[in-house]
C-alpha positions as CSV (number, residue, x, y, z in Angstrom):
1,X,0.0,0.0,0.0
2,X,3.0,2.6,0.9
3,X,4.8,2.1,-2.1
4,X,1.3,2.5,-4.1
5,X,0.5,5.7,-2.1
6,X,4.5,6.9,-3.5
7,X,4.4,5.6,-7.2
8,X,0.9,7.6,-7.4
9,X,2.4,10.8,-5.8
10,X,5.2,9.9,-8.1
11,X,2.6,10.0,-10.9
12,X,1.6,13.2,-10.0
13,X,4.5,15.0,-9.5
14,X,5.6,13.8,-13.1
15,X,2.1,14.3,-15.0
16,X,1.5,17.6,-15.6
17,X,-2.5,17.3,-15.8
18,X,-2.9,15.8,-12.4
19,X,-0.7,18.9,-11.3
20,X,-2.9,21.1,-9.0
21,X,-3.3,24.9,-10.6
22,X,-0.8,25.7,-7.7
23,X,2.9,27.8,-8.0
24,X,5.0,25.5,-5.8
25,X,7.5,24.2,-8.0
26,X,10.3,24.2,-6.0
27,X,8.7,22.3,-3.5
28,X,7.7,19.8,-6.0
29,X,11.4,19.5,-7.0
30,X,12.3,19.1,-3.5
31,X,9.8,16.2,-3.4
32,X,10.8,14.6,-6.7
33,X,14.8,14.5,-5.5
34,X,13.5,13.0,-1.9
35,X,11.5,10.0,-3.6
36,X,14.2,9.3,-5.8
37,X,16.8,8.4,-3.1
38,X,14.3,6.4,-1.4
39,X,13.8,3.8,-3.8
40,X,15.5,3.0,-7.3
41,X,12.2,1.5,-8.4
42,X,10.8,5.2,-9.1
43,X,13.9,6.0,-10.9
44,X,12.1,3.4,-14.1
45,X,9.0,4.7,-14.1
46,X,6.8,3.7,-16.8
47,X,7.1,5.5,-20.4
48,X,4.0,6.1,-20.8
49,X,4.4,8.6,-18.3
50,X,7.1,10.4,-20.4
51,X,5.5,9.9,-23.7
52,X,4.8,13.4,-24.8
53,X,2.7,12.7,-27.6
54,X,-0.2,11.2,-25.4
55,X,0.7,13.5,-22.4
56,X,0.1,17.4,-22.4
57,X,3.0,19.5,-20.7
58,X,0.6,22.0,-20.1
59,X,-1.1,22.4,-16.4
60,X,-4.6,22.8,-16.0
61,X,-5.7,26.5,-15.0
62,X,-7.9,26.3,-13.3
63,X,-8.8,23.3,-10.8
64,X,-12.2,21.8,-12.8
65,X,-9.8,21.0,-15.3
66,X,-7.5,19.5,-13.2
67,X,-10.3,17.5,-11.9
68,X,-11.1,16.2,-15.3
69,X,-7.8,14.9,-15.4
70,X,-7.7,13.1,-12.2
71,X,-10.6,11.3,-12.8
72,X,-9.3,9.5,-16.1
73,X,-6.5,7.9,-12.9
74,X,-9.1,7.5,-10.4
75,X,-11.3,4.9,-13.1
76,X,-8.3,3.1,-13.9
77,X,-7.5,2.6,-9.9
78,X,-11.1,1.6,-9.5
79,X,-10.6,-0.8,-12.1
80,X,-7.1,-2.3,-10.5
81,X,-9.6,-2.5,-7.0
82,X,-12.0,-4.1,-8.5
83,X,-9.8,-6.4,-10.5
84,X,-8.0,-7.6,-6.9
85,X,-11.5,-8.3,-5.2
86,X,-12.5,-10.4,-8.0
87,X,-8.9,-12.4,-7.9
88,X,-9.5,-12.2,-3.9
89,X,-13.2,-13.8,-4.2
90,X,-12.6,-16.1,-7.0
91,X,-8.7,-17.7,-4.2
92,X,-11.2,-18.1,-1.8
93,X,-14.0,-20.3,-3.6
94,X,-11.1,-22.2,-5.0
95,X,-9.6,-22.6,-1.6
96,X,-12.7,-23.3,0.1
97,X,-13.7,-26.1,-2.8
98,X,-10.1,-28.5,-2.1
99,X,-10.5,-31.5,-0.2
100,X,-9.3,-30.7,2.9
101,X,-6.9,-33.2,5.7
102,X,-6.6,-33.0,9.6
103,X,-3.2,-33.6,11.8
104,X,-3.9,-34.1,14.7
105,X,-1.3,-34.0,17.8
106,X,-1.9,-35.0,21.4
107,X,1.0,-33.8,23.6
108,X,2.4,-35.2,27.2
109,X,4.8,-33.1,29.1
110,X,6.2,-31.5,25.8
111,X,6.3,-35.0,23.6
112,X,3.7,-36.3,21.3
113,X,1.8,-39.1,22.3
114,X,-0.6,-39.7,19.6
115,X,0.0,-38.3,16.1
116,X,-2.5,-38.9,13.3
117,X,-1.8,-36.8,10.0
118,X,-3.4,-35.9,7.0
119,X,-7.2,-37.4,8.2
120,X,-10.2,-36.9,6.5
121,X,-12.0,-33.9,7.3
122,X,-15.5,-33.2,6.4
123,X,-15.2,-29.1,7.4
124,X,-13.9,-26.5,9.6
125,X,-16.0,-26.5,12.5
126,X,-15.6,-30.5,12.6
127,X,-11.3,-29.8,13.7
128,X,-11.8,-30.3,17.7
129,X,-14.6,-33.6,18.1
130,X,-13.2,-35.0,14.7
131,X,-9.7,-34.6,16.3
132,X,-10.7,-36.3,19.5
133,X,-12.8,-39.1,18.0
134,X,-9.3,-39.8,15.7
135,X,-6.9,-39.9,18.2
136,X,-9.2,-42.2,20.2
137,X,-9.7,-44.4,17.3
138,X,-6.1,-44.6,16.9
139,X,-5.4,-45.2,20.4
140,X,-7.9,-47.7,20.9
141,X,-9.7,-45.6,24.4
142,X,-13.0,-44.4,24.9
143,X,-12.1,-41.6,26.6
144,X,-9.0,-38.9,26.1
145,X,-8.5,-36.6,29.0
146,X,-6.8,-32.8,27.9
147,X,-6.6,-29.5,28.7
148,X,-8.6,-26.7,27.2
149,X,-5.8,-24.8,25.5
150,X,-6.5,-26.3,21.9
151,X,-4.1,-24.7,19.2
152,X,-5.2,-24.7,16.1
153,X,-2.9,-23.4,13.2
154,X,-3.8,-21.6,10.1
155,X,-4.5,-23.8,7.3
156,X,-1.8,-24.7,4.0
157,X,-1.6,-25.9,1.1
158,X,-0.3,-29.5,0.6
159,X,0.0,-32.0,-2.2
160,X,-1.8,-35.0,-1.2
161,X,-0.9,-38.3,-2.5
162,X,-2.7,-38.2,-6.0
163,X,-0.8,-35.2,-6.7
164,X,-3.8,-33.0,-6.6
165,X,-4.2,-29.8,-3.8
166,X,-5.6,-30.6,-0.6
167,X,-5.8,-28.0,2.2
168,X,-4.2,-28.9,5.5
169,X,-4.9,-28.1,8.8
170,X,-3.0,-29.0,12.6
171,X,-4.5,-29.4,15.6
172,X,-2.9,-29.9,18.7
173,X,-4.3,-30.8,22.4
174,X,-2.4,-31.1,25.5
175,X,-3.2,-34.2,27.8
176,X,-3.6,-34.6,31.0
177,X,-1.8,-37.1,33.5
178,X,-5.1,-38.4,34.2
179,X,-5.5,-40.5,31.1
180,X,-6.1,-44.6,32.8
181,X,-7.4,-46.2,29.3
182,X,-4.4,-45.0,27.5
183,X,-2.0,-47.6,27.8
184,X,1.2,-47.2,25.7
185,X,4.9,-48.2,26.3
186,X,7.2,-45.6,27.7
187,X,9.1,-43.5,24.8
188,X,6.7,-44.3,22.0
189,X,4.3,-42.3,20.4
190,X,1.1,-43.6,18.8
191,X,1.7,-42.7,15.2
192,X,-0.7,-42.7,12.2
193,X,0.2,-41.4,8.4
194,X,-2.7,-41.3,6.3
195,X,-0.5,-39.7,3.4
196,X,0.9,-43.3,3.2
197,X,-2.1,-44.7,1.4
198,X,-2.3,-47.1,4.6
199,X,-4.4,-46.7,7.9
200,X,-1.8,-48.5,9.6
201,X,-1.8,-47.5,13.5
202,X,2.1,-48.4,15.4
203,X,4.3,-47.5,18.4
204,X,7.0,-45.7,17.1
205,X,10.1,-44.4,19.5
206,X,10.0,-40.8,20.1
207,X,14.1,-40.6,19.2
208,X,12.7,-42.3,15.9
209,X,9.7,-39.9,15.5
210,X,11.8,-37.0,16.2
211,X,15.4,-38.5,13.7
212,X,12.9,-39.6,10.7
213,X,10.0,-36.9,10.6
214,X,11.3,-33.2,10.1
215,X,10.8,-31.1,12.3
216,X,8.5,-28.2,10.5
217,X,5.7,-31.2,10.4
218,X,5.0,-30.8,14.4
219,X,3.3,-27.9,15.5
220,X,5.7,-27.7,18.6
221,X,9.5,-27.5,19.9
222,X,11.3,-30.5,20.8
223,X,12.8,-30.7,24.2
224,X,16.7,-29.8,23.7
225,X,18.5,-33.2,23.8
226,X,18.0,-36.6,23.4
227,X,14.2,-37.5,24.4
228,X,13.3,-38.6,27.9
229,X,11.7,-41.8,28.4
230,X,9.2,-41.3,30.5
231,X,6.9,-43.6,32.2
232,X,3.3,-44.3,31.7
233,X,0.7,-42.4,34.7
234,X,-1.1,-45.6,36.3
């Protein structure tokens, strides 16, 4: 928006038409000189806006005229706003039509304990009961006890495994040490990766977990060092 605001008062300044009927041309030197050692972009400014057959070097008197003139610039910025609402409304109904995936992330202390990525999801307002029904599917519990503080990141583009768009969203819950149905061998992580093409379900060591998957896929820090085994709340 800033350097829009200063390429238009660059306009302007150049374009004799859209000059007010004002004696300040001094100042308006002053002005030029100022934007030009701001940014090198406004030293290659268009050629149209040097063309002197289709630009008059003559101010306008008298400020109707210099109206006139602006208003030939303001349709052709009404027509660049329009033009980015349309591309703005026409991203979202695109974005809003991909099949959309879940990861989901259940967190002990720090350390996953149940990951499930790239799961089905039906819509948006589905992310925290689909989550929980997932990870409890995958866990094999009735019941998964957490906190309140559910994190939910901003959707992102992904390529799914058919090569086709898919938008992606992470949610992440924070467990309790109250969880009695959730019975799992210390330093493993319940781990599910639907981008497989398999709904296979398996312990997998957290030092495996955290060597094999990269890092930007979890919506948390690792702890600094090797992971702590830790053992399982009776």
């Amino acid at each position: 928006m800033f350097l829009a605001l200063v390429l238009l008062l660059d306009l302007v300044l150049r374009w004799d038409e859209l000059r007010p009927p004002i004696h300040f041309q001094i100042s308006m030197q002053m002005i030029i000189g100022i934007i030009q050692d701001i940014s090198r972009v406004l030293l290659a400014s268009p050629m149209f806006f040097q063309n002197e057959a289709t630009v008059s070097s003559v101010s306008p008197s008298t400020w109707v005229g210099w109206w006139i003139s602006v208003q030939s610039l303001l349709g052709g910025g009404t027509l660049l706003v329009a033009l980015f609402v349309w591309y703005r409304d026409i991203r979202e109904e695109w974005e809003n039509s991909l099949p959309k995936r879940m990861s989901v992330f259940f967190l002990r202390q720090g350390q996953p304990i149940i990951v499930c990525r790239y799961v089905w999801l039906a819509g948006e307002g589905d992310l925290r009961a689909w989550g929980m029904q997932v990870a409890a599917q995958a866990a094999q519990v009735s019941v998964l006890r957490f906190y309140p503080n559910v994190k939910a990141e901003v959707p992102s583009m992904a390529i799914w495994i058919d090569k086709n768009i898919c938008r992606h969203y992470v949610v992440c819950f924070e467990l309790t040490e109250n969880n009695p149905d959730l019975k799992m061998q210390p330093g493993t992580c319940c781990y599910q990766n639907m981008a497989t093409g398999k709904n296979d379900v398996l312990p997998v060591p957290l030092a495996d977990l955290q060597r094999e998957v990269p890092a930007s896929v979890f919506p948390f820090k690792w702890p600094v060092g090797p992971v702590k085994v830790q053992s399982q709340p009776q």
